[in-house]
N, C-alpha and C positions, 0 to 999 in steps of 0.2 A: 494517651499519646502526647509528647508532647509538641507546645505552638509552632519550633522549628518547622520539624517533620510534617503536620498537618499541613505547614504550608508549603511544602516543597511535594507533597502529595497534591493539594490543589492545585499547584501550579501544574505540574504533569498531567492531571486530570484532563483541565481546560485544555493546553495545549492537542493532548493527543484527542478531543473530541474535537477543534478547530479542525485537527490535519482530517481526517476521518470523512468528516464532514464535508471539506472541500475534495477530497477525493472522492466523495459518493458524488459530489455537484457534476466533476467533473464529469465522470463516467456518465450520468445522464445527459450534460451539455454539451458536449464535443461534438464535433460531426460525423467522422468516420472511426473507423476500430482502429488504426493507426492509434489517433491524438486519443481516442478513449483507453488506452492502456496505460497513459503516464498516470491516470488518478489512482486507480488500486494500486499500480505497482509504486509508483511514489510516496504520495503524499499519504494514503492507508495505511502503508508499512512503516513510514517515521509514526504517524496518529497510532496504531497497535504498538508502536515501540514505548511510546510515553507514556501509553496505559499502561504498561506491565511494568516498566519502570517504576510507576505509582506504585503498583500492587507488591513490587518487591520491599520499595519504601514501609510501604503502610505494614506490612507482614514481619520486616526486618524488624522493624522499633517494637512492634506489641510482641512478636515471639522469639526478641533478643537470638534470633541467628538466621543466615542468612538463605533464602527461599532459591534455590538450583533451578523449580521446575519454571518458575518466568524467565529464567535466565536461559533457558534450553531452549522455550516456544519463543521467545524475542529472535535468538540465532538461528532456528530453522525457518521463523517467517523473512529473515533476513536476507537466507540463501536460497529459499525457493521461490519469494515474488517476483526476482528479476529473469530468474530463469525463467521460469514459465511465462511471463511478458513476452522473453524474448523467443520463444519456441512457438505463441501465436502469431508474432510479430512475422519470422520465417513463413509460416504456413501462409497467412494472407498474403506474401507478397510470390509465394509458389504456386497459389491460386489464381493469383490476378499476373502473374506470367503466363498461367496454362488459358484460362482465359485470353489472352492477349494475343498467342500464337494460333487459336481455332478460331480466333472471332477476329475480324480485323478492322473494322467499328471501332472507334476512339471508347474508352470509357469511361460512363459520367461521374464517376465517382472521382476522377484525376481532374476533372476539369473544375470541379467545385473547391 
């Protein structure tokens, strides 16, 4: 392979395990499932997008043509992390409506 390419594979490497990384932080750090859903859905989905981008890299230059199936798993994890973000996003907030209307107790989770 050559130096180019190595290093524009390195570079996407590092990058998509920084994002990855901080989206796994995330998701442990957060405090509610609200703010714990921008880590996988953001910052994981750019980190997966980098790695595959590598991988199309690294695949392109050593088998001189170019690789469809990252390019396929990039665009489906593209169009299904925000959705499904947002489809849990709805439920918690369907949930802590139904809660809200049989319980009439403030709840603690709004107050933190």
């Amino acid at each position: 392979m050559n130096p180019i390419a190595e290093a524009v594979v390195s570079v996407l490497l590092v990058i998509g395990g920084v994002f990855v990384l901080l989206g796994s932080l995330g998701l442990a750090r957060f405090p509610d499932l609200l703010t714990r859903l921008h880590g996988p859905s953001k910052a994981a989905t750019l980190g997966l997008g980098a790695l595959l981008l590598a991988s199309v890299v690294a695949f392109g230059v050593r088998d001189q043509a170019l690789s469809v199936h990252e390019l396929l798993i990039t665009l489906f994890v593209a169009i299904t992390a925000p959705v499904s973000a947002q489809f849990v996003a709805r439920a918690s907030r369907h949930d802590r409506e139904a809660r809200a209307a049989s319980d009439p107790r403030p709840d603690p989770e709004e107050s933190a």
